[in-house]
C-alpha positions as a printed Julia matrix, in Angstrom:
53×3 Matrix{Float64}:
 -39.29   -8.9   -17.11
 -36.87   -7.82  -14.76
 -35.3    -4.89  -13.95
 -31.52   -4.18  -13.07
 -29.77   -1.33  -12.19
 -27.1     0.11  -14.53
 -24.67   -0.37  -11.88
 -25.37   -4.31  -12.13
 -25.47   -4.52  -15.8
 -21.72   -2.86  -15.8
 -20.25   -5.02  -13.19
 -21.8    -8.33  -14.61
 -20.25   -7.66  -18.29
 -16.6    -7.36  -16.52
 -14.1    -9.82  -17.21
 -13.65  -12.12  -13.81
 -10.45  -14.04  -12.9
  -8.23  -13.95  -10.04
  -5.81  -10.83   -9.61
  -2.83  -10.3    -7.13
  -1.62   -7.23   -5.81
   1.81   -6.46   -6.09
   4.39   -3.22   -5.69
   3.97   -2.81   -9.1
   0.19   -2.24   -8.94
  -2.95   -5.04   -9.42
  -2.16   -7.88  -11.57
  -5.31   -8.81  -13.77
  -4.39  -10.83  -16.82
  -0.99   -9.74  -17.69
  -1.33   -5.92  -16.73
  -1.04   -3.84  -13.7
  -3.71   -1.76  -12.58
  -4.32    0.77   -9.85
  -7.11    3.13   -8.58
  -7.95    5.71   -6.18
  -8.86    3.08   -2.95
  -5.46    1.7    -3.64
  -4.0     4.79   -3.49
  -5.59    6.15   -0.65
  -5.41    2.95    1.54
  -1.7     2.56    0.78
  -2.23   -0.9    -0.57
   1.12   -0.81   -2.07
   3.12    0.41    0.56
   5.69   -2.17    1.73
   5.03   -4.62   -0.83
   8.51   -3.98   -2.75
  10.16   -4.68    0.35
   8.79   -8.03    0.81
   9.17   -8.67   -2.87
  12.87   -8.52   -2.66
  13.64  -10.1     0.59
């Protein structure tokens, strides 16, 4: 028997599929989604902008 770490177990019972980050926030299946890297690393920042123009 093998044994996993919690940490494993959580991020193997997550949903997969591609997302895409917009100005809005991350795109997963229909909703938008942020967090504190995001934040932090400004991944947002100047996306609106090239979503209008």
């Amino acid at each position: 028997m093998r044994v996993m770490s919690l940490e494993i177990i959580m991020l193997n019972l997550m949903p997969k599929g591609d997302a895409t980050v917009t100005f809005k926030g991350i795109r997963f299946k229909g909703m938008y989604y942020s967090c504190e890297r995001a934040i932090q690393e400004q991944w947002l920042k100047g996306l609106e902008l090239m979503a209008v123009g």
